[in-house]
N, C-alpha and C positions, 0 to 999 in steps of 0.2 A: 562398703561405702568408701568411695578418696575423694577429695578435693581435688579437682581442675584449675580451679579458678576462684582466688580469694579477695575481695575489696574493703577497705575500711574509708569512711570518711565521717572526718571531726571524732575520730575517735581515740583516745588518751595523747600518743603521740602526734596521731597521722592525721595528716590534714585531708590527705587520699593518695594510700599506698594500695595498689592492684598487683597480685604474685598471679602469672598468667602462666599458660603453656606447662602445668604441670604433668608429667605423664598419666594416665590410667594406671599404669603399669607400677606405679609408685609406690611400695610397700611404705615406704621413707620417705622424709620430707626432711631434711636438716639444713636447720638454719643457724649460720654462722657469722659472727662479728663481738665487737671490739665490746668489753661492759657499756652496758648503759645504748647500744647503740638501738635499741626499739624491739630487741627478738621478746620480751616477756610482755609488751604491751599488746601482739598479737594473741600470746597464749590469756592476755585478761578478757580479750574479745572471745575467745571460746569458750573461756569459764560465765562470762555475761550470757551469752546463747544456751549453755548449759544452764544456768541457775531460770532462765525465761521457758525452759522446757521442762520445768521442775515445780509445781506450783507451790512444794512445802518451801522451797527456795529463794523465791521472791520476793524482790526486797527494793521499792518503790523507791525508799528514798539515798541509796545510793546513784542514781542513774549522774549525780554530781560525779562522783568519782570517776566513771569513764568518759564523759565529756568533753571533747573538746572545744573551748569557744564558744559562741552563742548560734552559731549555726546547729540544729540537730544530728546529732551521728546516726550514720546508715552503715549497714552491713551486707555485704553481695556473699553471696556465696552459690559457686555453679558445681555440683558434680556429675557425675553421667546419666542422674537419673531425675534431679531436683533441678530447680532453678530459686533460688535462697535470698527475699529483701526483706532485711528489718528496720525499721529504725529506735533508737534507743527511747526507753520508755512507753515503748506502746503497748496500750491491754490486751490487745487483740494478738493470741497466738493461733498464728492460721494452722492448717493440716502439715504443708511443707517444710515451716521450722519444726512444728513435732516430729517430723521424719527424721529430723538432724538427728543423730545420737552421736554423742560425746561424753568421753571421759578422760577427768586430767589430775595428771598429780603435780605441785607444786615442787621448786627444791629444795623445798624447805619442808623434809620428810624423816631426816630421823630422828628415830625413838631412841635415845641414849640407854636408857633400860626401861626392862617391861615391867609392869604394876600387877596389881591384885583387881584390876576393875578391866570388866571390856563388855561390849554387849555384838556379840556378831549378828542377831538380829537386826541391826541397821546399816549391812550391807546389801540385803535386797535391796528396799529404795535409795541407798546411796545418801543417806541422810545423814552420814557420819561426815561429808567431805567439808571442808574450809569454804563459811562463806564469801572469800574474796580469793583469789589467785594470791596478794600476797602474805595469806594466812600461812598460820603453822597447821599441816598436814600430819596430823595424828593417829589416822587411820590403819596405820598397820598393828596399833593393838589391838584393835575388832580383828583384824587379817589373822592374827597367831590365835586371840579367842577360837576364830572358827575353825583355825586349820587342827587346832589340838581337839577339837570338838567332832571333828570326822576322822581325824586318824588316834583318836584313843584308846579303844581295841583292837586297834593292827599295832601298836606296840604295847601294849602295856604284856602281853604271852609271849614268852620267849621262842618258842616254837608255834613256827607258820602252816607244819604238814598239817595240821588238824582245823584248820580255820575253816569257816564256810567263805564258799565263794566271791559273797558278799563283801568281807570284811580283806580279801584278799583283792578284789579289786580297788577297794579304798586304798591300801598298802600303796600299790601299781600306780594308780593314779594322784598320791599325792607325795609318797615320798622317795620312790624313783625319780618321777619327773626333776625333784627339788636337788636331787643330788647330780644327775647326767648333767645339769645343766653347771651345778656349781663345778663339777668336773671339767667339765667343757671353758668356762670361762677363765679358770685357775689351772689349766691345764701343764702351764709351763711352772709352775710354782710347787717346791718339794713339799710346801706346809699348806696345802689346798684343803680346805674344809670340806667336811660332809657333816648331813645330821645322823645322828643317832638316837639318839630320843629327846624326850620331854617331859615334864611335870605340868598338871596340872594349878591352879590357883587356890588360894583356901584365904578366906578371909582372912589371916595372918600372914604368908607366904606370895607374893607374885608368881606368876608363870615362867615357865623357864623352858627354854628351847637350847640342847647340849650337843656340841660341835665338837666331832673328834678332828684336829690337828696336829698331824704327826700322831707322838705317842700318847699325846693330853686329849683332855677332854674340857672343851671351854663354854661355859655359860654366854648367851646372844650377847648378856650386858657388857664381858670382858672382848669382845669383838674388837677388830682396828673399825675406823669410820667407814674403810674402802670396802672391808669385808661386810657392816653393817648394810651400806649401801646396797649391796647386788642380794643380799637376803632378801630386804624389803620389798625391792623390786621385783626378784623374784616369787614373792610368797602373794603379793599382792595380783600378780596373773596366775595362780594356778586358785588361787582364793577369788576371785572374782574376774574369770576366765569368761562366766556367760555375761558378763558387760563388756566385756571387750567383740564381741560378735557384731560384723556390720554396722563397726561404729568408727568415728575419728578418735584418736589416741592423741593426747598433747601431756609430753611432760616433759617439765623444765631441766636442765641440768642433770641429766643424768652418770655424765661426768665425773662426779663430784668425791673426789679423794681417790681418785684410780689414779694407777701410773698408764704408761701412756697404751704397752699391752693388751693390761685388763680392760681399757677402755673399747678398743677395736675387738678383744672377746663378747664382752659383754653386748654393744651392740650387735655384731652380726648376731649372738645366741638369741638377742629377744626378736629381733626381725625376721630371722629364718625359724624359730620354734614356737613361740609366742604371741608373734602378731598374725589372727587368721589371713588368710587368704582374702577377705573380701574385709577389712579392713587396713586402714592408714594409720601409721604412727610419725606425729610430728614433734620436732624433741630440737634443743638448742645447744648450740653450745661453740667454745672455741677451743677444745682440745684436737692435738694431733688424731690421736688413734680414731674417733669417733670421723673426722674428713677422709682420712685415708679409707676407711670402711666405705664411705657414702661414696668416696670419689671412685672406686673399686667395681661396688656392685649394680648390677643392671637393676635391683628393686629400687633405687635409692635418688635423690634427687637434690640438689643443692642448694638452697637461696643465700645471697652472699648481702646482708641487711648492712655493712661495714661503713663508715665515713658518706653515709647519707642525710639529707638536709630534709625531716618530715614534714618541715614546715610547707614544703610545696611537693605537688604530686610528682609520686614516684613508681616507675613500672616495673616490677620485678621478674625475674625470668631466670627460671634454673642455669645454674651455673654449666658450661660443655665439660665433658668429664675429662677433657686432655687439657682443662684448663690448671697448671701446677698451681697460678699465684692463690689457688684458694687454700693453699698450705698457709702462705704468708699472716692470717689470722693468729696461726698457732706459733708458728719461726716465724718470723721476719725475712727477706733471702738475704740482708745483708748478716744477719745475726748463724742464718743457715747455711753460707758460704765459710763462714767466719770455723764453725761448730765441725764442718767439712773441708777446711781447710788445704789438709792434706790428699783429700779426694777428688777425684772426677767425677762431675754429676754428666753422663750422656743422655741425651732425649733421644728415643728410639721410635721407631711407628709402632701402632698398634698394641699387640698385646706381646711382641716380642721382647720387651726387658723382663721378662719370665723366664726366657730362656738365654738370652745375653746375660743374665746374671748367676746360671747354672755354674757360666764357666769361672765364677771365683776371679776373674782380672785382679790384679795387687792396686788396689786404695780405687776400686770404678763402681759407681751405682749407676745402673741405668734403669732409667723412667719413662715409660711408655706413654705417649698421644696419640691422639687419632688419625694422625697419615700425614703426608710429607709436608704439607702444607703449613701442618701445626709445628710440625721439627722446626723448620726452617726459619717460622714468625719465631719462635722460643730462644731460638740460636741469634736472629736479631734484635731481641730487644734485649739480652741478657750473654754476653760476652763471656761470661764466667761460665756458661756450663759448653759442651761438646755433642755432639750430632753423629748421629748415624742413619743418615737414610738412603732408601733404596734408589739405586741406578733408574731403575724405568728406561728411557729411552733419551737420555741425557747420553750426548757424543763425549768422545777422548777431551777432546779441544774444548768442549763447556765444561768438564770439570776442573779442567786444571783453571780455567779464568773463576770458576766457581772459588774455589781453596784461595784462589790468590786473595780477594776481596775478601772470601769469611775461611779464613784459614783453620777456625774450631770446628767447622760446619762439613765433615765426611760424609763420603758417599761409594756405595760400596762398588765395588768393581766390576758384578754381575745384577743383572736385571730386580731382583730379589733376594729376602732372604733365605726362598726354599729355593734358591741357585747353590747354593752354601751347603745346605741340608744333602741336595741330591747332585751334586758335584759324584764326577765318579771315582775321583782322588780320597774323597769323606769316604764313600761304600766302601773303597779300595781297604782302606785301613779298618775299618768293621770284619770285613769278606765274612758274611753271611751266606750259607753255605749253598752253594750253586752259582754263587754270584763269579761274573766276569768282567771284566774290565771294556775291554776291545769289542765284544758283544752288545753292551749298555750303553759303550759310545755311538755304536751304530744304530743301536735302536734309537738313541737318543737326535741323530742326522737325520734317519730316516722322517722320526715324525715332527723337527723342522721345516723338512723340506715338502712336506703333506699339507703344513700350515702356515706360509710362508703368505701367500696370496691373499692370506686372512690377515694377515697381522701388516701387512705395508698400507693396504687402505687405513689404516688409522692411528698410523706414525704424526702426522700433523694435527688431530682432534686432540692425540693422548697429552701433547704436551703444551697446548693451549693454557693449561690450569696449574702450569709450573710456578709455584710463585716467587722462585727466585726469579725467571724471566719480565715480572710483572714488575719485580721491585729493580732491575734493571735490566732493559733490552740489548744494552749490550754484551750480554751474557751469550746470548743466544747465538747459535752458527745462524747465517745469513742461507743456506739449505740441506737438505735434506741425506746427499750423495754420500759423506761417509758411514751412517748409520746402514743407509741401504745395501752398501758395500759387504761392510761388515755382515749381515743379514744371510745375503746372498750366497754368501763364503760357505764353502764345506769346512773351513779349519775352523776346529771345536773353537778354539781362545776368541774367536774373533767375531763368532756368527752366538757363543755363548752367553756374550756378553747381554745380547736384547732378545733372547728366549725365553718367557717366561714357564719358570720349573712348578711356579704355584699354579697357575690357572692353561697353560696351554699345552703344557706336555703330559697325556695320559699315563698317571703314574700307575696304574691297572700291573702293569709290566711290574710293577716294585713289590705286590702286594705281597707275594707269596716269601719274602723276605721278612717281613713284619718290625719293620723296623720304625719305632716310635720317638720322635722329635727330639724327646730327651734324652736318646741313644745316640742319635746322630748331633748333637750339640756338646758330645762329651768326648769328641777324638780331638788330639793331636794337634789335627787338620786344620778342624774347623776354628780351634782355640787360639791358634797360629796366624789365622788370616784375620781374625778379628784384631787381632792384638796388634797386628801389624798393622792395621788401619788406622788405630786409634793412637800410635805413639809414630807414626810419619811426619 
């Protein structure tokens, strides 16, 4: 189950906010902005839905507390299988909100230490949860009752070879899973927790859950906050893993006492391992690590709730992933210029500051957007960072009028990046064995001049969508004759410059070289011309 399409109206904040156009594809849903700016007023609208599909939950005479105004609040909700209207207070729960499933956990979740009482029987119906969003969320002491209550006999024998099967897949499934993952998220950290065992409870004694760190061994209760955090989180999906199946996930703040690291571990770890497949997880927040994750991954999608006015309707729509200002939540760019001072930030296309950043440059981060377009608006409206985008079929004479007006704004000398890659200067310095210079030049004329008749019908379409030319026409050559020239030319420098090495020269001829991106991003060559770009 995910969310498409979410509406509120008259409800706590929102007078009528619509988040629209989320993808299906959405593993993730994060929502970011400033305290207070309305992200936990949409998670009270899920815990309301949830408590109305709950009938032990139900609680008439709150329906004050999410109301806005004397108008009645409504709730839309579209996913790809529902079509979802409520409005507040009504008895009537049709077939369609029952469909809804939902589960959420507030930020307000941990357990400073664990007690002598828990009953894991009331996580079947989920009757242990907070009746409001801003309750205290005490449920991970039912979560450790039950987790020591199915893996009791996979530790309590010190020796595994004799188990029955049974008691050996409990091991597998509950305290592997609890460890790869704490591994996975502490992975850069020398003093990464794992469990090792546990005590049961005795009506004198509370339970206890014992984490080797380093060379100790530490009780849940002596835990940092950050450390507490990703346990709870974590124990509460592998302890009630079959609520999370084909359902919406909202939990607040997940954030909460990580540095900035842990934060981008931990999320990727619950999104990629934890959240099934046919489930959504919606989750808040304004830290760095958790944006960079979301802005990163193709599961993941952005609502930016920041410096908006609820009082009048508002349409929301996933943030574009090469959009950087959604950093600004977390830094500020003046605060981030300021922190990078001594650095160059370059915007690159695509996903090439992956490899632009191989080369180590002294004091350069580069940041990838989604194609030249985006370099270019990023380079104008922010003078402090640096550009590197691709040639295309930009002539001699519009780049230099280019540099002069945005002299931060580079553009690389051949048509592309894989010009750079598969230059036969780059190979030269590899020399992969069989490889020839004079040979791969020819082969390289040859199937220019093969595709030549392809590539001029659509010199005037390609560069219609240039938007330096948009944001001034005087940019542009008045026509077409010295690109063509150049084109036309057998001299490699000249006719190489508008060849594209990614998309129109069959690199077939390269295969048997094997030569992988990050091999050819790591000569000499390549590290030379880059650098020579960026400090002209």
């Amino acid at each position: 189950m995910n969310i498409t399409k979410l509406q509120f109206k008259n409800f706590k904040r929102f007078s009528d906010v619509t988040i629209d156009n989320v993808p299906e594809t959405s593993k993730l849903v994060l929502l970011i902005g400033a305290n207070g700016s309305g992200k936990s007023s949409l998670f009270d609208g899920f815990n309301y839905l949830q408590t109305r599909t709950n009938q032990s939950h139900r609680n008439e005479e709150v329906i004050e507390y999410y109301q806005k105004g004397s108008s009645k609040g409504e709730i839309f909700i579209d996913t790809p299988n529902e079509k979802i209207h409520h409005v507040l207070g009504s008895k009537t729960i049709g077939d369609n909100l029952n469909n809804l499933k939902l589960f959420g956990r507030s930020s307000i979740r941990i357990v400073p230490t664990l007690g002598n009482k828990g009953n894991p029987y009331e996580i079947e119906d989920d009757t242990d949860r907070p009746k409001k969003f801003i309750d205290n969320d005490t449920r991970f002491v039912n979560d450790v009752y039950s987790y020591i209550k199915q893996i009791d006999d996979a530790l309590r024998e010190p020796v595994f070879s004799g188990k029955t099967a049974d008691t050996l897949q409990i091991f597998h499934s509950f305290i592997d899973p609890l460890n790869k993952s704490l591994a996975q998220i502490f992975k850069n950290d020398k003093l990464a927790i794992q469990m090792v065992e546990f005590a049961s409870s005795t009506p004198e004694v509370p339970a206890k859950l014992i984490f080797q760190k380093g060379s100790s061994k530490i009780n849940y209760d002596l835990l940092s906050h950050g450390e507490k955090q990703v346990v709870v989180l974590l124990l509460n999906f592998i302890v009630r893993k079959s609520h999370y199946q084909d359902s919406i996930i909202y939990i607040d703040e997940m954030d909460c006492h990580l540095n900035t690291s842990l934060q981008y571990n931990l999320l990727e770890e619950i999104v990629n391992n934890w959240i099934p497949d046919n489930s959504q997880l919606w989750t808040a927040s304004h830290a760095l690590g958790f944006i960079d994750f979301a802005r990163k991954s193709d599961q993941a999608s952005i609502v930016d709730f920041d410096s908006l006015d609820f009082d009048y309707p508002q349409i929301l729509l996933p943030e574009p992933k090469e959009n950087l200002e959604v950093y600004e939540i977390a830094i500020p760019s003046n605060i981030l210029f300021e922190l990078l001072s001594n650095k160059k930030l370059v915007v690159c296309e695509n996903q090439n500051d992956k490899y632009f950043n191989l080369l180590n440059l002294q004091d350069t981060i580069f940041v990838g957007v989604r194609d030249s377009r985006d370099v270019f608006l990023h380079i104008k409206r922010e003078k402090r960072y640096r550009s590197i985008r691709d040639r295309d079929f930009l002539s001699d004479s519009e780049i230099v009028r280019i540099a002069e007006k945005y002299p931060n704004h580079r553009i690389l000398k051949y048509y592309d990046f894989e010009n750079y890659l598969y230059h036969p200067d780059n190979l030269l310095e590899i020399s992969p064995l069989g490889f020839g210079k004079a040979e791969y030049l020819t082969e390289i004329l040859r199937q220019k001049n093969d595709r030549i008749y392809s590539i001029l019908p659509v010199l005037g379409t390609s560069r219609q969508n240039y938007e330096e030319f948009k944001t001034d026409e005087t940019l542009r050559d008045k026509n077409l004759d010295s690109i063509i020239e150049d084109l036309r030319s057998d001299d490699f420098e000249r006719f190489y410059k508008f060849f594209d090495m990614k998309s129109q020269f069959n690199r077939k001829y390269l295969e048997k070289f094997s030569l992988s991106k990050e091999k050819l991003v790591s000569t000499q060559w390549f590290k030379s011309q880059i650098n020579a770009l960026l400090v002209e």
